[in-house]
C-alpha positions, 0 to 999 in steps of 0.5 A: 852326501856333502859328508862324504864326499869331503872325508873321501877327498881327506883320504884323497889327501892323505888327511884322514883321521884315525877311525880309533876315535878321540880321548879326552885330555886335560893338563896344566897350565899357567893358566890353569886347566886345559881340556882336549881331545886327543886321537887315540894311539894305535895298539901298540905305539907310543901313547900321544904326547901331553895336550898342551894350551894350544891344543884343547877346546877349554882353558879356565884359569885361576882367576875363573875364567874361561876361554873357550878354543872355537874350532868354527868361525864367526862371521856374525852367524852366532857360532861362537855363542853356540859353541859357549852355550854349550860349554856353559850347560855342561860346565855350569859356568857363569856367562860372565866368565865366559870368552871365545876366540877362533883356534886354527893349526890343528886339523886332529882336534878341531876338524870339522866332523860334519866334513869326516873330521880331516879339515878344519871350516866352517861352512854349509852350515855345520857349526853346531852339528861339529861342536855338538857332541865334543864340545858338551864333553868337554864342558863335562868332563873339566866340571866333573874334574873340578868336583873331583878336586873340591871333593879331595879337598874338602874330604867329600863325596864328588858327587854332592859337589853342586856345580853352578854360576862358576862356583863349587858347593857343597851343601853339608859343609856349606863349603863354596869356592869359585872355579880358579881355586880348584883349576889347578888341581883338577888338571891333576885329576883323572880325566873320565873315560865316559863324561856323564852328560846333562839329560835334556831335562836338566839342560837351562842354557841349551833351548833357552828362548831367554838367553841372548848373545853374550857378544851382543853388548861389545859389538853394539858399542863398537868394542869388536876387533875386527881384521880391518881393525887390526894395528900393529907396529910399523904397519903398512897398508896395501891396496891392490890393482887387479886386472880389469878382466877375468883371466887376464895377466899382468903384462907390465906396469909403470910405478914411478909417479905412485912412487914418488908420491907422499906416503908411498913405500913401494909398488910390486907385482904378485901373482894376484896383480900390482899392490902399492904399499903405503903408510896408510890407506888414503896414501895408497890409495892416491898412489894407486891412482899414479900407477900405469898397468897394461894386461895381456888379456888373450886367454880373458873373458870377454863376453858380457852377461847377457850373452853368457845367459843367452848361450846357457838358454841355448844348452838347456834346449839340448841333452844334459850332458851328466844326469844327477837323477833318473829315476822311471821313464821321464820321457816317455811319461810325458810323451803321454802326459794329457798337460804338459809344462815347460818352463826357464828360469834365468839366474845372474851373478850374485855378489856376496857384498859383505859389510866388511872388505876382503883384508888380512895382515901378515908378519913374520917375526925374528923367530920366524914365526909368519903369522895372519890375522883374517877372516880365516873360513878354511885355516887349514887350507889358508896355513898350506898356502901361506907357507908356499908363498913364505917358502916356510913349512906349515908349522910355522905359520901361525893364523890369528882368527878374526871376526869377520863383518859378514861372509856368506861364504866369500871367506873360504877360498880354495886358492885363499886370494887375499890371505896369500896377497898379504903374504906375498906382498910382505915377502915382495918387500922383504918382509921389513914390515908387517902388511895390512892388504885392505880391499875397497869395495870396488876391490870386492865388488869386481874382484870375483868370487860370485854365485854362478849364473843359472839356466834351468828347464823344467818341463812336468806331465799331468795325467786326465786328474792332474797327477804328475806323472814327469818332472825333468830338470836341466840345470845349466851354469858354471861348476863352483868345484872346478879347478879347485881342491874339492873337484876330485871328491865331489864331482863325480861323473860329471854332477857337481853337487852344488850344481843340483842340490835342492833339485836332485833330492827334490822330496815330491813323489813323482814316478818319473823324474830326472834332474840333469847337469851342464857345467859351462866353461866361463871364465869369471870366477865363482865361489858358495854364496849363502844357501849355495845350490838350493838359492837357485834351484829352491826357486826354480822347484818351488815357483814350478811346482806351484805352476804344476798345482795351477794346472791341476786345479789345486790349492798349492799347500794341499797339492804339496802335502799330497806329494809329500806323503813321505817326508813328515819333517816337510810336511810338518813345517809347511803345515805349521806355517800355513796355519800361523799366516791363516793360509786360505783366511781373508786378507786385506784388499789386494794382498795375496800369500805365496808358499814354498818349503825347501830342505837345505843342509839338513834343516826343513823351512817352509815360508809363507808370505804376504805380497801387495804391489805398489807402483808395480812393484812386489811389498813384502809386507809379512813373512811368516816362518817355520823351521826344523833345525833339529835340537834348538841349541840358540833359540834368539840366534836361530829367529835372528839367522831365519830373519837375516837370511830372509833379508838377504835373500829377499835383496837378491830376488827383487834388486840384486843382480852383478853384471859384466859388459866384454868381461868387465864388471859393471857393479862396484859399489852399493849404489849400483849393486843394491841389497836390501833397503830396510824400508823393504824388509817385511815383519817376520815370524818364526815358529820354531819346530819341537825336535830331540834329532841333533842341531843342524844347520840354522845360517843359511836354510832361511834364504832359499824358500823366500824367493819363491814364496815371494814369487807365487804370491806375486803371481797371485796378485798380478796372474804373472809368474817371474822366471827372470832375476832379480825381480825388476827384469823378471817382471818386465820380461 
């Protein structure tokens, strides 16, 4: 569906790939060999110009190298190690030659296929899906071209050239070169029209459990750049003052005093609000302090959480006022159920509280080329806007893509907040030097861009056996798409799908069942936070369902795989990871599991896990994991992903929680916005599923399973079912 949706908006835009499919290309280069891809022309016209360096996935250089074009961001998901595994199977190269940096500015090559391929990201955990097929041809295709050139040189057939470590060899002759002595010449070479790619029984680096990331060793010691890090000569930092309350604007600002304090270049508006740009940070930051703002605030929000809450509560009581699902006669079939349930579930804001501050840094050079160093998620998108702001066309606006210290999705912003304030603030100064626009954390915390605030209903009928025989759901919250780039595309009649998702393709065979959507107009800025939809309604499901399954009598696994007679890859991970946490086995005293299983953007996790209460309050002490993300391309990075995501989700199920009073945000730091601790953080197991279907997506699936394993294991304990987050409220309701 997401697929879909996002090629229909590229048509929308006039974005649209040629259906013709792609060619692979090579050229030379300084370096050595370059291969691409490049569309195919249309019958009759002109061929596509040569690929240049700019334009390729892999670049080996004499001196055997490899630098690997990365058309996905990374942002500590493991992307870039993906992508390299891939390179590294089907080239045969050494890992020790391998280098990976982010590519940008060009759509036609490194547009997210995942997407319909008109537009480069990276999100809804697409990374792998997009670079599966064309970045094995690539790797194929440079080490069928450097056989090739080894074989004319050394008078032998290409096909007993062995390929292996970044060296040629031929055994006969006991001829052996490394890659660089022959990159040049295989950029001469015939590129294949049909790259003959590895048989999985060949494969030694794709579903390596042994192999690790070959960008652990540089992190760990602190040698990773990333934009926070960036230093460039003459550079200046900025630091923002935004308005206090959403939707409200700059009415007028006295920056006298920040101007004359030490350190202190210049105070100027932007769209975004006042920036102080000083020569380093504490200085704009001291600066910052100095200045006088006032905010018309008239069209701003002004109600507090609580209250938004309350008047969701109220809606959901009401006909929804779009329907994502409805399937038979849900009302009638309760009418004349023999039990019938009715349950809310209460969601707040959620921050992304990424390690790293929002940052970038923009210069335009004497050759007019603007560039941007950033956590760039959407570069095509980001390109666009930073050459409105600049007034320069896109071409000329050049994106260096960084590493990022966590995102969770907070990098992808349809209007590109803080890469268009570095842009306008170098601009505002006449661009007389390059600018650093670094947020603090309070800057992060309260500067928007939260997953929305929920409300849902649910309501279920039993017949006289405890069959469900209804499920009706009433999602109500705030519509992530709206007002963006993305709304026409993928909200159609009224169902935003990242609203419902997780709750519209809800996999239990019901006959009547109906998933319905309110979109609220509130004015606090909302943005995908890690898993989207399914952190909301995968809870709201899982912890329901097993209320259905209490009601019947039923043990909660057995009552799922009932009610999943038609979905084998649900079934399968339920059924693994209830048999490696010994589901119904003897536990210790006053420990109890809980279950859930959820499908997230293609990927199947059910989670088991292992609850005692301390001092009235849920310890977590085991989760046990099983997950189908089809071909294991990472095996160590997809139990470290499972891992993380259990991590990130458990924080925000038992402590996290953003809240505003009269429209301000309360949260601005750690000490009030409280993630996970690492004393809470379980031991966990994860089993990963044998599958030949293609990889699909690994960051996110792990979190939206955890809350309601966690939840119905809670219930277990304490004979208490948690309908209000984060735990801390829901337990004291």
């Amino acid at each position: 569906m997401l697929a879909h949706r996002m090629n229909a908006l590229a048509a929308r835009q006039g974005l649209a790939l040629s259906r013709r499919g792609f060619l692979l290309s090579a050229t030379a280069t300084a370096a050595g060999l370059a291969i691409g891809f490049r569309a195919l022309p249309a019958a009759g016209s002109e061929p596509p110009a040569a690929a240049s360096p700019f334009e390729s996935y892999i670049e080996i250089a004499e001196d055997g190298g490899v630098l690997i074009h990365s058309s996905q961001f990374d942002m500590g998901q493991g992307s870039y190690h993906g992508i390299a595994t891939l390179v590294v199977e089907e080239l045969g190269c050494d890992w020790s030659q391998v280098a990976v940096e982010g590519a940008a500015g060009n759509p036609a090559l490194y547009g997210n296929v995942a997407w319909g391929g008109a537009f480069q990201g990276t999100g809804g955990s697409t990374s792998m899906t997009t670079a599966w097929d064309r970045y094995r041809r690539a790797g194929a295709a440079a080490r069928q071209m450097l056989a090739a050139a080894a074989a004319e040189a050394w008078q032998v057939p290409a096909d007993e050239i062995a390929v292996e470590k970044g060296r040629l060899s031929h055994a006969g002759s006991g001829r052996s070169a490394g890659f660089g002595a022959f990159a040049k010449a295989a950029a001469r070479q015939p590129v294949p029209s049909d790259v003959a790619l590895k048989t999985r029984d060949q494969w030694r680096e794709i579903g390596n459990a042994g192999t690790k990331r070959f960008d652990r060793v540089g992190k760990t010691r602190g040698e990773q750049d990333f934009t926070i890090d960036v230093t460039l000569p003459g550079l200046l930092t900025a630091v923002m003052i935004h308005p206090p309350k959403f939707g409200a604007i700059l009415a007028g600002f006295d920056a006298e005093a920040a101007k004359a304090a030490p350190g202190v270049v210049d105070v100027v508006a932007i769209h975004r609000g006042v920036a102080v740009v000083a020569e380093d940070m504490w200085s704009a930051l001291k600066g910052r302090d100095l200045v006088g703002v006032t905010w018309d605030e008239s069209a701003a929000e002004t109600r507090g959480s609580a209250e938004i809450l309350e008047s969701y509560r109220s809606q959901a009581t009401n006909p929804p006022k779009a329907m994502a699902r409805n399937d038979g006669d849900v009302e009638g079939a309760l009418a004349s159920a023999e039990t019938v349930l009715d349950s809310t579930f209460a969601f707040p804001f959620l921050a992304h509280a990424a390690m790293e501050p929002l940052n970038a840094v923009a210069r335009l050079s004497d050759d007019g080329i603007l560039e941007v160093w950033g956590g760039h998620q959407i570069p095509d998108v980001y390109q666009q806007i930073a050459a409105q702001i600049a007034e320069l066309p896109p071409e000329k606006v050049r994106l260096q893509v960084m590493k990022t210290g966590g995102g969770f999705g907070r990098r992808a912003v349809p209007d590109g907040d803080v890469v268009g304030e570095a842009v306008a603030i170098a601009k505002a100064i006449g661009w007389r030097a390059p600018v650093k626009v670094q947020w603090t954390r309070e800057n992060d915390m309260r500067g928007g861009r939260y997953r929305p605030a929920y409300v849902h209903r649910l309501r279920a009928g039993l017949d006289a056996v405890g069959k469900v025989v209804a499920w009706d759901s009433h999602i109500v919250g705030q519509s992530i798409l709206h007002g963006t780039p993305f709304e026409a595309a993928m909200v159609q009649d009224g169902i935003d799908v990242t609203s419902v998702e997780g709750a519209a393709n809800l996999p239990y065979a019901v006959p009547n069942l109906a998933v319905g959507l309110t979109s609220t107009d509130v004015r606090v800025p909302v943005l995908w936070w890690r898993a989207v939809g399914s952190t909301h309604t995968a809870y709201a499901t899982e912890v329901f369902i097993d209320e259905v399954a209490e009601a019947a009598g039923a043990d909660p696994v057995a009552f799922r795989l009932a009610l999943l007679k038609d979905h084998p890859r649900h079934r399968a991970v339920l059924e693994l990871a209830a048999e490696k946490a010994g589901w119904g086995q003897a536990l210790p005293e006053g420990h109890h599991q809980g279950v859930a299983v959820h499908e997230s953007f293609s990927s199947f996790v059910a989670q088991v896990a292992e609850v005692s209460m301390l001092d009235g309050r849920p310890k977590v002490h085991r989760v046990v994991c099983a997950v189908d993300c089809g071909t294991a391309i990472n095996p160590d990075t997809i139990r470290a992903q499972v891992e993380g995501g259990i991590g990130f989700g458990l924080g925000a199920i038992m402590q996290e929680e953003l809240t505003l009073t009269e429209g301000e945000v309360d949260q601005g730091n750690y000490d009030g916005y409280l993630p996970l601790r690492i004393e809470d953080m379980p031991e966990v197991e994860v089993h990963i599923v044998e599958s030949d279907a293609p990889p699909t997506g690994i960051g996110e699936p792990g979190v939206p399973p955890i809350g309601p394993a966690v939840a119905n294991a809670v219930f277990k304990a304490t004979g208490k079912r948690i309908y209000e987050l984060p735990f801390e409220k829901g337990l004291l309701a």
